[in-house]
Every structure is written in structure tokens, then in C-alpha cells.
N, C-alpha and C positions, 0 to 999 in steps of 0.2 A: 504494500500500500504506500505509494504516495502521495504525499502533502505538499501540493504547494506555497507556504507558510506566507510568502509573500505577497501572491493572490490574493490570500486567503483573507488577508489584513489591510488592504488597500482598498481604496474606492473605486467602485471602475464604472462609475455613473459621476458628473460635476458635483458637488457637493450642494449646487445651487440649486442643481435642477430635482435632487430628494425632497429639500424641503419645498422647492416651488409648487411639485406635485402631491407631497403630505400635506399641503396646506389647505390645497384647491379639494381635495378627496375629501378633508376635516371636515372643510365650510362647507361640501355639497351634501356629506351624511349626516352634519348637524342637521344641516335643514332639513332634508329627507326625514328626515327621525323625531326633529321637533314634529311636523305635519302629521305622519304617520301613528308614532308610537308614543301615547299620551302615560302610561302604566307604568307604575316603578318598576325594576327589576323581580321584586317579589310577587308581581301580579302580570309579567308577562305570558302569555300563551303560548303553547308548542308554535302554533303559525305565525307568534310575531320572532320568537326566537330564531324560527326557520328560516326568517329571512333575515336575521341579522347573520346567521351564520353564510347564509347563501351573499349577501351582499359585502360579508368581508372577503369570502374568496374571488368574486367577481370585481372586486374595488383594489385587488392586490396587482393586476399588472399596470392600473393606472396609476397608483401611486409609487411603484416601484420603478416601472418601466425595465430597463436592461439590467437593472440593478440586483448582484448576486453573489456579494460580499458580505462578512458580519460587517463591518462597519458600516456597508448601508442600511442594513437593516437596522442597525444601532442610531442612527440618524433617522431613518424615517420615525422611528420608534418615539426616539426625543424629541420630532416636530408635532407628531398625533400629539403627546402628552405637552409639551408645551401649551399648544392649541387647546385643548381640555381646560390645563391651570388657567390662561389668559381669562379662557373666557369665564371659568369661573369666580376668578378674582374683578372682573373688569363687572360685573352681573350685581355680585355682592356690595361693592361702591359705589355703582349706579342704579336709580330706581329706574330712570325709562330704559336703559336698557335690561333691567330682570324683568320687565313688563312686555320688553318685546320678544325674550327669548325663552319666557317661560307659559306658559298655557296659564288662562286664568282660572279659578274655583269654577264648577259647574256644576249649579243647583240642582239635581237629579227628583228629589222631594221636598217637597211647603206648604207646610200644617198641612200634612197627613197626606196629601194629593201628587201622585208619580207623574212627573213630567217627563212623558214618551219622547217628547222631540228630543227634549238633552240627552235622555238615554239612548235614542238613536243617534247623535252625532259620536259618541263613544263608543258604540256597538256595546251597551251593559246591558244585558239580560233581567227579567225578574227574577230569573233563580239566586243569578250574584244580589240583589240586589235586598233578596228575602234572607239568604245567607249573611250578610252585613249588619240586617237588624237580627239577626240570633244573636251574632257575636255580642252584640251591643244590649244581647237582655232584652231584643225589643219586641213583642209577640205581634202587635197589630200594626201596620202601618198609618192608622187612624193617630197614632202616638207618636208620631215623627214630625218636629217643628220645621228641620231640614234633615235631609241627606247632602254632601257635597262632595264632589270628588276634587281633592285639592290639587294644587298646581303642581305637586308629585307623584299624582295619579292613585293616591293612597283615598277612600272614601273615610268621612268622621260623619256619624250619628250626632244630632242633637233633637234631644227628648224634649218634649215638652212638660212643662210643671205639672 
């Protein structure tokens, strides 16, 4: 077996053109993902994972290109994750911008009554939705002031007195 140790450890893609391409990949699966996938991690579905799995390996010759060294992979790696901190640092000190890159509250239930349309823009079920007031101790939906699915896709119960 040989190793070409020098290959192996060199860039053999610009060092410009990794992050030019991790960057453009970053900002177009942000968006993508904001639009698409409202759910935190803990409430993803098989078919939304499906396609995060399926659009990371169809997003990897774009972002890579020719590129087939660790050390590019080591750079695109630190432009995803730079991009990630940026924007979560830049989100958290700004309010218009967490208001433009985060989903807002969506009132699902109020005083007692299931608003279908909001539950259709999320595709939530009344099974998840009957499931949510168990957790929550809640037997009748007549007993719910709100339901809301927060801007991290997590739903909170609020009871009425």
C-alpha cells in the first residue's frame, strides 16, 4: 500500500474556490431548510430526514467540486460551520434579522377551537396534535386557551384557568 502523504495533505482545489462554494451551498440549504423544515431535530420525520440525508449527498459535488484532499475537506468543513456560528451569532444580536430567519409562533389552537389552516401550513395532524394535549395532562380540547408551535418547531400547551 501506498500513501501518497503529500497529496494527501495538500489542496488541490484554490482554497478560494472551497469556501466560495461552502458558502453559496450554506446560504442555499439555509434557505431551503428554513422554507421546508419548520421541526426541531426531535420532531423530524423519516421523510424530512430523508431528505436531509438525500440533499447532503447530492449538495456534496457542489460544494466540493474537484476537491479530494483532507485538507479540503477540512476547509469546507470550517466554512459550513463558520457559516452556522455567523449566522447564529449575527441572529442572536439582531432582532430583524432573528425575525427574518427564524419562523414565527403558529397558533395551531384558541380557546378551545383547532385552526385547520395553520395546521395545514405545517402538515400537523390531529393525532400529533391530540398527542401534545396528553402530554400536557390535557383531556378535552374545549381546555386549551392556545396551542402554539414555537419558532423551534417545539409545540407548548397553554391551559386555561
Amino acid at each position: 500500500m501506498n500513501i501518497d502523504w503529500s497529496e494527501l495533505f495538500r489542496f488541490s482545489v484554490p482554497i478560494e474556490e472551497i469556501v466560495v462554494r461552502g458558502t453559496l451551498m450554506y446560504v442555499f440549504l439555509f434557505v431551503l431548510f428554513r422554507l421546508v423544515l419548520r421541526r426541531d431535530v426531535g420532531n423530524v420525520g423519516i421523510s424530512d430526514f430523508l431528505l436531509v440525508v438525500i440533499i447532503a449527498d447530492a449538495s456534496q459535488n457542489g460544494m466540493s467540486g474537484d476537491a479530494n484532499s483532507v485538507p479540503d475537506a477540512m476547509l469546507l468543513v470550517l466554512t459550513l460551520t463558520f457559516w452556522n456560528y455567523a449566522i447564529d451569532f449575527a441572529s442572536y444580536y439582531s432582532r430583524p434579522l432573528r425575525r427574518l430567519l427564524e419562523p414565527r409562533p403558529l397558533v395551531l389552537i384558541r380557546d378551545g377551537k383547532v385552526l385547520r389552516r395553520n395546521m395545514r401550513k405545517e402538515f400537523v395532524t390531529m393525532d400529533e396534535i391530540e398527542s401534545k394535549l396528553r402530554e400536557n395532562g390535557v383531556t378535552q380540547i374545549s381546555h386549551v386557551r392556545e396551542m402554539i408551535m414555537e419558532r423551534d418547531g417545539e409545540i407548548s400547551v397553554i391551559k386555561k384557568d
